[in-house]
N, C-alpha and C positions, 0 to 999 in steps of 0.2 A: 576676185574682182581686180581690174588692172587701169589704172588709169593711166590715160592715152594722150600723147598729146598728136595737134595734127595742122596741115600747113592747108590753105585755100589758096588756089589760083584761077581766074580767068585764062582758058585756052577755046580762041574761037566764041561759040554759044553758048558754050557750058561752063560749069564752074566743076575742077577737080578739085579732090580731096583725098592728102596723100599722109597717111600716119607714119609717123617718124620712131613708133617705139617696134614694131614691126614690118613687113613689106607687104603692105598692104593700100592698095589707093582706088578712090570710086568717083563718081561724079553724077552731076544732075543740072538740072532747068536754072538752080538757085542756088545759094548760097546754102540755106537751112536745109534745100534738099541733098546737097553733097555732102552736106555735115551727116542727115540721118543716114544716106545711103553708106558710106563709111563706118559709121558704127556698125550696122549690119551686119555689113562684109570683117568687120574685125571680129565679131562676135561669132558667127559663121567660120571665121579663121581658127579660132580659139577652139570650137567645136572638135576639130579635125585633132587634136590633143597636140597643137603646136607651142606649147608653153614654156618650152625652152627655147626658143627663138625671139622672146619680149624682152626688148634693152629698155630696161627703166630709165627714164631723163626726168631728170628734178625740174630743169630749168630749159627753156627753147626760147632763141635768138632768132627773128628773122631778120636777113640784112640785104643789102644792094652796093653790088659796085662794080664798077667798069673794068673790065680786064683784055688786052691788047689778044687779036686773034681772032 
């Protein structure tokens, strides 16, 4: 079992959902639908015996700031 952390954005009509412990990301109509679509697709990832590519994060920061360019 792997717990996951994971980031939600508004692009356009959808909401993405992009996992941060592996390179995995999915999207949908909602919010809760991008969340379950994303598990999914990570559980489906895991299947394929990619389990040396999971970077555990204890802890996840989301932040905002303006950068020239």
């Amino acid at each position: 079992m792997h717990n996951i952390k994971y980031t939600v954005y508004k692009e356009g009509e959808h909401y993405v959902s992009q996992c941060l412990n592996v390179d995995v990301a999915s999207f949908g109509g909602t919010v809760d639908e991008a969340i379950r679509n994303l598990v999914e697709a990570v559980e489906l990832y895991f299947e394929d015996d990619n389990q040396g590519n999971y970077i555990p994060i204890e802890h996840a920061l989301i932040g905002e700031c303006n950068i020239n360019g």
